[in-house]
N, C-alpha and C positions, 0 to 999 in steps of 0.2 A: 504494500500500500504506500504510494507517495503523496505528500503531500492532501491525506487522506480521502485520496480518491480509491475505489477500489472494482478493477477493470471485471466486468460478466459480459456473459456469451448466454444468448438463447440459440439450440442451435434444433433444425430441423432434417433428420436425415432420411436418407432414402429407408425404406419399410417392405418386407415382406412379410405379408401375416404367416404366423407362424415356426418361420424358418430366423431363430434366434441366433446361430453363428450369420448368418448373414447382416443379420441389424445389427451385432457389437462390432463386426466386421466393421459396419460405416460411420459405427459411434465411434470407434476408438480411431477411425481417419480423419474425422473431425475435432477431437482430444488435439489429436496432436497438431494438426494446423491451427488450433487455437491455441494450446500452448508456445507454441513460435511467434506469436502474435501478442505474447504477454499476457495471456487472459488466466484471471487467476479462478474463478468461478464461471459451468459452464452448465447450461442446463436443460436437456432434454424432454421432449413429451411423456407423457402420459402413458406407463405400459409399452415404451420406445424397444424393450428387448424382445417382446412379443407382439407386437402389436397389438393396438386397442380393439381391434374389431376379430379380434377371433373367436367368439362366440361361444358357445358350449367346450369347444376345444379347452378352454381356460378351464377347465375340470377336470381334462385328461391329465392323468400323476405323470403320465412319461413328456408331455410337456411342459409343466413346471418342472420336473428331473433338471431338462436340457435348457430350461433358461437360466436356473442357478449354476449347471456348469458354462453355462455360455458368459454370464456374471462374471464368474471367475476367472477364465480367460479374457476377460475385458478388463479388468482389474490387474491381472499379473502383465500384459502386455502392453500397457501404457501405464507400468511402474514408474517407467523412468520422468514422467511430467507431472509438473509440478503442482500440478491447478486442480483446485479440489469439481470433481464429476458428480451428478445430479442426474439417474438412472431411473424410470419405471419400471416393474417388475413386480408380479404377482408374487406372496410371498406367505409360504401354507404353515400354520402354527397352530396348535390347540384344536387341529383337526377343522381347520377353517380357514378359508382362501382371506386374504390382504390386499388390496390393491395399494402398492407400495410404491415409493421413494425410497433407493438407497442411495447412499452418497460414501465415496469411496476417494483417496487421495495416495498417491504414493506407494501404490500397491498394496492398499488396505482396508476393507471397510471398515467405515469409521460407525454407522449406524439406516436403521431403518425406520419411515415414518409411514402408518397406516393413512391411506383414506376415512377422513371422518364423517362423512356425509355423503349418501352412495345415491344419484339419481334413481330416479322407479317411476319416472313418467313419460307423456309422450313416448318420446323415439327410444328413451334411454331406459332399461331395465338391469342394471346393476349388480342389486342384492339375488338374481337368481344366481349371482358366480362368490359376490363377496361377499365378506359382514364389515363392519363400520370399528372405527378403530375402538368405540366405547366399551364393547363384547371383550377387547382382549384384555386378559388376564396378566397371561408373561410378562418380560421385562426384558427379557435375552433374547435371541431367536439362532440357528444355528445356517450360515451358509457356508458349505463345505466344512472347512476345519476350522473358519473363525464362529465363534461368538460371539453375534454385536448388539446393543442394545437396539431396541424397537419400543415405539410408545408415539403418541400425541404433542406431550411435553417435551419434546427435545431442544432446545438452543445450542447450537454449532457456533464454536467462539475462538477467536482468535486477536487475543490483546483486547484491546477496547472494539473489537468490532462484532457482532452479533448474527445468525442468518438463520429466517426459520423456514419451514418448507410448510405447503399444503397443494394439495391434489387437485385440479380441475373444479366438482362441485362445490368443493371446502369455499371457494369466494364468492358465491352468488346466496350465501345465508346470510341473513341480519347480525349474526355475531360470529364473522369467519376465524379458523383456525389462527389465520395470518394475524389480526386482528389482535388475539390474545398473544400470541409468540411477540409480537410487537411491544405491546406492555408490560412482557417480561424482560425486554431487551435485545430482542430481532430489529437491526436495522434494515437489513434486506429482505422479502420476502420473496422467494423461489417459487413457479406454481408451476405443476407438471400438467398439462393439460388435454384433454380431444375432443376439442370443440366442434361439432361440423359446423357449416356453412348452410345460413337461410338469410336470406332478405331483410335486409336493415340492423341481423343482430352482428355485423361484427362493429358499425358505433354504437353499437348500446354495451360491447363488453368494453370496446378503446375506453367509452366515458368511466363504465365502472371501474378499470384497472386504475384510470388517472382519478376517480374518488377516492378509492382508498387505499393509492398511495399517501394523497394528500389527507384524509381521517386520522391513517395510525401515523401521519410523519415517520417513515420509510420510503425505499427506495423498492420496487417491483418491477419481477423478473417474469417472464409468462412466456415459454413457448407450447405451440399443442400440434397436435400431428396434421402430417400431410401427405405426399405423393406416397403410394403405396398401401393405404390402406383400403379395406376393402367398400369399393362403391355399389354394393348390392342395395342398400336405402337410403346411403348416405353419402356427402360427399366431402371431405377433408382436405386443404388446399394448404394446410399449414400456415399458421400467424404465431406470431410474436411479439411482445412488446420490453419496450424497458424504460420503466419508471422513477420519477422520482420528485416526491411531494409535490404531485398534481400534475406534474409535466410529463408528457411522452417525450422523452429523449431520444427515443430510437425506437424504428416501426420497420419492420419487415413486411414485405410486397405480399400481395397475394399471388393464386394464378398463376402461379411460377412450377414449372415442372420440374426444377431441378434443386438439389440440394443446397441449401440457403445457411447462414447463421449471420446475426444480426450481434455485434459489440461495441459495448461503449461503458462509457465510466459514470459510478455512484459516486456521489460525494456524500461520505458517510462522514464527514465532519459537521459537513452544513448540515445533517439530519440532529447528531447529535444536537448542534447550536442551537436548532430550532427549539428540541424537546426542554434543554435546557432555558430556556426563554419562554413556553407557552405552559402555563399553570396549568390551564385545562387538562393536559397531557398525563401531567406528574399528579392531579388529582384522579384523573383515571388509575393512575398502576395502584394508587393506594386502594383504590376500591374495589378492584377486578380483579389485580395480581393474587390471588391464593392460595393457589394450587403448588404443587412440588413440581421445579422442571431441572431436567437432567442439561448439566452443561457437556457440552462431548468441544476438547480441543480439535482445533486443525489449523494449519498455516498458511498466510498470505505470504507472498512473494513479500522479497528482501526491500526495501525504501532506494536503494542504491540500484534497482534494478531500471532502467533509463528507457521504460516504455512511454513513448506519448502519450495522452490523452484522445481519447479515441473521438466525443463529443465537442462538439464546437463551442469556443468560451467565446460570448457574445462583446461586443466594443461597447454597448449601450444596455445594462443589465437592467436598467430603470424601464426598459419599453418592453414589454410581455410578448414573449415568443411565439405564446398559441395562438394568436390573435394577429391578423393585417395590421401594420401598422399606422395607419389611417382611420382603422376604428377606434386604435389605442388613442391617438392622437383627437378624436373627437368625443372622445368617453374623458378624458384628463380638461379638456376646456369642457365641456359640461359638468362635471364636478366643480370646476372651478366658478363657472355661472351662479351654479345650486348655490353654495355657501355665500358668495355675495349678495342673492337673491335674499336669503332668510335672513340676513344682517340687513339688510336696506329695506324691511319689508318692517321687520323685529323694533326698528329704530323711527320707523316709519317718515325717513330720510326719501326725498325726491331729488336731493342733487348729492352729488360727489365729486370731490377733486381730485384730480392727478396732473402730476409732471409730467412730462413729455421730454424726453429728451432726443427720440432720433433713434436710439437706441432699443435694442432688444425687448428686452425686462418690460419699459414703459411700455413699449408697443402693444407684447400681449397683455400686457395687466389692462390697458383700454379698449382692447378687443374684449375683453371680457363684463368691462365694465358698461361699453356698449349692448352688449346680447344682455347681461341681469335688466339693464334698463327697458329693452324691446320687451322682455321677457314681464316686468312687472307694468306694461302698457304708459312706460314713462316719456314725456319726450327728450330724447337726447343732446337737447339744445339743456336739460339738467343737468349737463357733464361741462365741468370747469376744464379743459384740458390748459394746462401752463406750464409752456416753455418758457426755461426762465437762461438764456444764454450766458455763459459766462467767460471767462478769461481763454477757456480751451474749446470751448464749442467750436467743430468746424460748420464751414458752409454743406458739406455732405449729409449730416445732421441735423441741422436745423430746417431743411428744404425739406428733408425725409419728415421730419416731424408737420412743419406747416401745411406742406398734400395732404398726409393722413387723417388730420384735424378736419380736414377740409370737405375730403371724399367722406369721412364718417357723419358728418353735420352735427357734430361738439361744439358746443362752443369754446373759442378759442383765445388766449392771451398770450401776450408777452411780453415776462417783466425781466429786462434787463440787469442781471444783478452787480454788472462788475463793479457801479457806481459805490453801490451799499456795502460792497464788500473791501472796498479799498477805506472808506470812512470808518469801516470794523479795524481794521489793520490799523489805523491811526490811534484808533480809541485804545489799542492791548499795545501799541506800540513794535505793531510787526514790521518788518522792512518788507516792502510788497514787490521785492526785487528776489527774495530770500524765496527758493521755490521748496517748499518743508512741507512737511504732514498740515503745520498749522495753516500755510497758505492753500490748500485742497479744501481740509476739512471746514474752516470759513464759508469755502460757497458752496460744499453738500449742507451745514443748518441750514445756511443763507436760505437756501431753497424750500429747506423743508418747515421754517420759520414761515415765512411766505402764506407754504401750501395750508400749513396749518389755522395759519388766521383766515385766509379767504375762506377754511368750511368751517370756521367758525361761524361769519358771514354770512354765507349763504343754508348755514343749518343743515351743513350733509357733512359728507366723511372725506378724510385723508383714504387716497385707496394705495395701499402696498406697490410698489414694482419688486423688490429684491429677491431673486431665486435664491433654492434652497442651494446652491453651490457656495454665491455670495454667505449665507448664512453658515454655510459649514466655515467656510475659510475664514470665514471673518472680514470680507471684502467689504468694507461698508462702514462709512462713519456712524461712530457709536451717537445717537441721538441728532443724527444724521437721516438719511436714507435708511438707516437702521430703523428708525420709526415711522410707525402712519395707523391709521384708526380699525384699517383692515386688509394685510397681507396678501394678495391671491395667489400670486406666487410662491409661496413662501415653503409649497414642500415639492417643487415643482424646478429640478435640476436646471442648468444651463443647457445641455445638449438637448431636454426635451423641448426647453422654451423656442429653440429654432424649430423645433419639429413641428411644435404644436403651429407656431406660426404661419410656418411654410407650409404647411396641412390648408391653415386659414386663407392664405393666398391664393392656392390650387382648385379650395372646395365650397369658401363659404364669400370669397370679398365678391362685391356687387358688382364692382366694375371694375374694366383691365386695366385702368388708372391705377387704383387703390392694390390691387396685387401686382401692380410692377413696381410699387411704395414700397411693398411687403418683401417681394423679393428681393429689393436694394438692402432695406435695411437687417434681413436676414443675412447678407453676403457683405455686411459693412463690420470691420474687425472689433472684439467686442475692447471699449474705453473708457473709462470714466470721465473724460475732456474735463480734468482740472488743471492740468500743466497748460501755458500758453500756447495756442497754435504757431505751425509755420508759417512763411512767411504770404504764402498763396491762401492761406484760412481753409484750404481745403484736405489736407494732410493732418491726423494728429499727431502730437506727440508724445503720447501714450499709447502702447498696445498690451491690454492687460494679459494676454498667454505669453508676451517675449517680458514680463516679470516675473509672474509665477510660475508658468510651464501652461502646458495644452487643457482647458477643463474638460475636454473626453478622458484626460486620464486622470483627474481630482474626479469625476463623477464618476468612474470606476473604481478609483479608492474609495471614496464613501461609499458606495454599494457594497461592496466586499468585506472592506474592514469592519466598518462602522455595521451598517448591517446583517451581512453574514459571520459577522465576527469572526475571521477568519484573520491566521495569522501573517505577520510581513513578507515568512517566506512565502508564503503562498501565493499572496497577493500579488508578489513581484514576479513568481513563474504564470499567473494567471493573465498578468498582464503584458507580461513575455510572449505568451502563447497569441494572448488577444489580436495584440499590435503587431505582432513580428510582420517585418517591411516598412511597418510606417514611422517607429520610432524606437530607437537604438535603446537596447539596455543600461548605458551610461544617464541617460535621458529621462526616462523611466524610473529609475533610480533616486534620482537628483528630483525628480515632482513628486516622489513617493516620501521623499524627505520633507520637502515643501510643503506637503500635505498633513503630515503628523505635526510639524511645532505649529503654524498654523492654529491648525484644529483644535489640538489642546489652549495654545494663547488663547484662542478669541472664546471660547468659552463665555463668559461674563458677559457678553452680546446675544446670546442665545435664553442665557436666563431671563432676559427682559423683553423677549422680542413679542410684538402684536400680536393680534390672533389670527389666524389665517386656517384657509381648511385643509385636509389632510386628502392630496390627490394620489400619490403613487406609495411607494411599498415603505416609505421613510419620514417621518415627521422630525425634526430637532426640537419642537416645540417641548417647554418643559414643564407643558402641564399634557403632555402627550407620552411620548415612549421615550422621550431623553433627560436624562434628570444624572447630569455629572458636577463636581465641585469644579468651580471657577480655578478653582488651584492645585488641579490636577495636573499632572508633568506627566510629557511624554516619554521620559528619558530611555527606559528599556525600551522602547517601540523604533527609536532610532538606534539606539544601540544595533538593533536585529539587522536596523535595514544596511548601518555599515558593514555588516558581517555580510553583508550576500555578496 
């Protein structure tokens, strides 16, 4: 396991009912092309060494005889790999058939788990061959010369990592096998399965495998049979899935006549993270966990062993995979609507102010403030928009801002602030030659002094621009930009706010005026124009990613870190992975540094920040899920990251 990922294999092989040296024959040519491939966990259908559809035959003693020796030749012949194997196979004890899971590594069986829940309708009739794991008795069971344990309760553990198994119908009950193994400490579930094929049900299993991975927080493993079984009523095309907490990571085709296996990587850290974060969880094991479960060791490959990552680490972890991202992008500005709406509704407020700067942030924050206003039948001539230019505003921005005003039908001002701000400098005795924090942070109150008495005035609200990136980093004068009467942006990253925008431009602005506004100021470098312009006023000179580094990889580090909680090293190979080609590991490195002092300094900006609504998977808000001491240090967090 590296970096607490840990690589599975669903694999689907070729099937001849009945004929058992044949099917280990193709199990154990698939063993080992998956062990060349790094795969440490690998897992086969449902009765894969006999096939699931042989019918009465599964009663004849001379062919269970020849599936246990065919077992065992599958077993002693891919001794030499290292990956723990995941087998179906009938398995006769207490004078009563088993529809089983063995699971064997290394040249060993490690153990046996019965079927706990045996179909007996429709298509499927079961219990004329098995009985249900509840009937058994035993504890041991004997294949060939080993003795290995057999039971319901087993958890398969290696180090802090966990994996429980259940059989095909075990997941479509209200309280599956997987279900409970999970609340004992299964973070993967394995499900050996043979599913056939009808009409609409392979999304109605896709949805349940991604329910409850995402119920028990686990990661789920699902392959069920295919070519080869017998099509006398039924037809088997072979699927598989591989889950993990709500997401399919990897789906295997259907329709496919030839021998298939689908792999890719669990992150069993991030499960763990999560269990340890979600109370609900940890109040479940307290109330469910009661029973006695057998731990059986077994080993995951070495942390040094240098296999990729088989699944794609995304650039933009903030915008949800399952989904188009244009739906994503109009479900984050409609949340962001809603929450303004019920605040201006609440307040019973008919106008709002905002700044305008040209800029990103303000843009969408008045894109949203326009739609709560359509939306509560107001007219938009209630919206104060206020550019208030100052010492660094170029003319690129200011014209971005004055169109936009224009095409939305805002009303529009513009208070020049450089006057008021140089009379500020006079009063504290700054030299307004002296280009310092104090001369910036001067014209962000400046502004937000301003904003704040016109909606005094006109009896509406200060509306938020500053993304939750701004708020992680602390990019933001403190009683600056840092405040306003209500946030929208506020849990809502910088890479999404271009998206959402550029969404806005493409799908919702009225006129090809107003999103060629949209798309300029989407593609204008992001600045805060406090340093003086050059000499043309159309250049700035500030660009805030050649200060701190690229925000696609600050918004990669706070998704990871901060929310995944995952550690430096990881983060640094996750964003290794992510970027490779677009930004060198020295780079990488050095904004992953940038990002922890940062984030710990600015702290103290966070504990006092407005209210805003909670759009995507992260709030910093600290009457929401973030609640750190101002005077926390990040010092081991850098420490780490010098050592990579």
């Amino acid at each position: 396991m590296k970096h607490g990922f840990v690589k599975v294999a669903a694999a689907v092989p070729y099937v001849k009912v009945a004929d058992c040296y044949y099917n280990v024959d193709r199990i154990a040519s698939m063993i080992r092309q998956a062990d060349k491939e790094g795969v440490e966990i690998i897992l086969f259908p449902e009765l894969s060494i006999t096939g699931y559809t042989a019918g009465d035959l599964l009663l004849h003693p001379f062919l269970i005889e020849e599936a246990y020796n065919a077992l065992l030749q599958l077993v002693k012949e891919t001794a030499d790999c290292e990956l723990l194997a995941i087998v179906g196979i009938p398995i006769r004890v207490e004078e009563k058939l088993f529809n089983s899971a063995v699971v064997f590594q290394s040249g060993h069986i490690l153990g046996a788990i019965p079927k706990t829940y045996l179909p007996n309708y429709r298509e499927f009739q079961e219990k004329r061959w098995f009985s249900p794991s509840e009937v058994l008795q035993y504890k041991e069971v004997a294949i060939g010369n080993e003795t290995v344990p057999i039971g319901k309760n087993i958890l398969f553990r290696s180090g802090k990592v966990g994996i429980g198994i259940e059989i095909c119908e075990d997941m479509w009950t209200p309280y599956t096998p997987g279900t409970r193994l999970g609340l004992y400490g299964a973070h993967i579930i394995f499900n050996l399965s043979a599913s056939n094929e009808n009409v609409g049900k392979h999304n109605y299993l896709r949805s349940l495998i991604s329910g409850l991975s995402s119920q028990g927080l686990y990661g789920y493993v699902y392959a069920s049979s295919g070519y080869g079984e017998s099509s006398t009523d039924l037809v088997y095309t072979g699927k598989a899935f591989i889950a993990e907490i709500g997401k399919i990571v990897e789906e295997m085709q259907r329709f496919d006549y030839s021998e298939r296996m689908i792999v890719s990587d669990i992150d069993v850290t991030q499960i763990q993270n999560e269990r340890l974060t979600n109370s609900s969880f940890k109040s479940a094991v307290s109330h469910f966990a009661q029973e006695d479960v057998r731990e059986i060791p077994f080993k995951l490959r070495s942390a040094e062993d240098s296999y990729p990552v088989n699944r794609p680490i995304r650039c933009n972890p903030f915008i949800p995979e399952e989904i188009p991202e244009n739906e994503s992008c109009a479900e984050m500005f409609e949340i962001q609507v809603c929450g303004l709406v019920q605040r201006l509704r609440h307040i019973k407020a008919e106008h709002a102010v905002i700044g305008i700067s040209g800029g990103l942030d303000s843009t969408l924050a008045l894109l949203v403030t326009a739609s709560a206003f359509d939306k509560l039948g107001l007219s938009r001539n209630g919206i104060f928009a206020v550019t208030m230019p100052g010492f660094g505003t170029s003319s690129r921005t200011h014209d971005n801002a004055v169109t936009m005003c224009k095409e939305l039908g805002v009303s529009f001002m513009e208070i020049d602030i450089k006057e008021a701000c140089l009379k500020h400098f006079q009063a504290i005795g700054q030299d307004p030659t002296q280009h310092d924090t104090t001369f910036e942070n001067v014209q962000a109150r400046e502004r937000t002094e301003l904003l704040m008495n016109l909606a005094n005035k006109h009896k509406g609200l200060v509306i938020g621009t500053g993304d939750l990136s701004e708020i992680a980093l602390g990019w933001c004068t403190f009683n600056g930009d840092h405040m306003s009467m209500y946030s929208v942006n506020s849990t809502v990253t910088k890479t999404c706010v271009s998206l959402i925008t550029n969404w806005y431009a493409n799908h919702i602005a009225q006129s090809e005026h107003l999103a060629a506004v949209l798309a300029d100021i989407v593609n204008t470098p992001y600045s805060p124009e406090l340093l003086p312009v050059k000499d043309d006023e159309s250049e700035m000179s500030q660009v805030t990613e050649e200060l701190i580094g690229p925000y696609e990889l600050h918004d990669f580090f706070l998704y990871h870190m901060i929310y995944s909680k995952s550690s430096p090293e990881k983060v640094f190979y996750l964003a290794s992975v992510a970027f490779a080609g677009k930004y060198d590991e020295a780079l990488i490195k050095s904004t992953m540094k940038q990002f922890v002092k940062r984030f710990f300094s600015q702290q103290y900006k966070r504990n006092c920040m407005p209210d805003g609504p909670k759009v995507g998977k992260l709030s910093l808000s600290p009457r929401g899920e973030w609640r750190m001491p101002s005077d926390a240090v990040g010092t081991m967090w850098i420490r780490a990251i010098d050592m990579l």
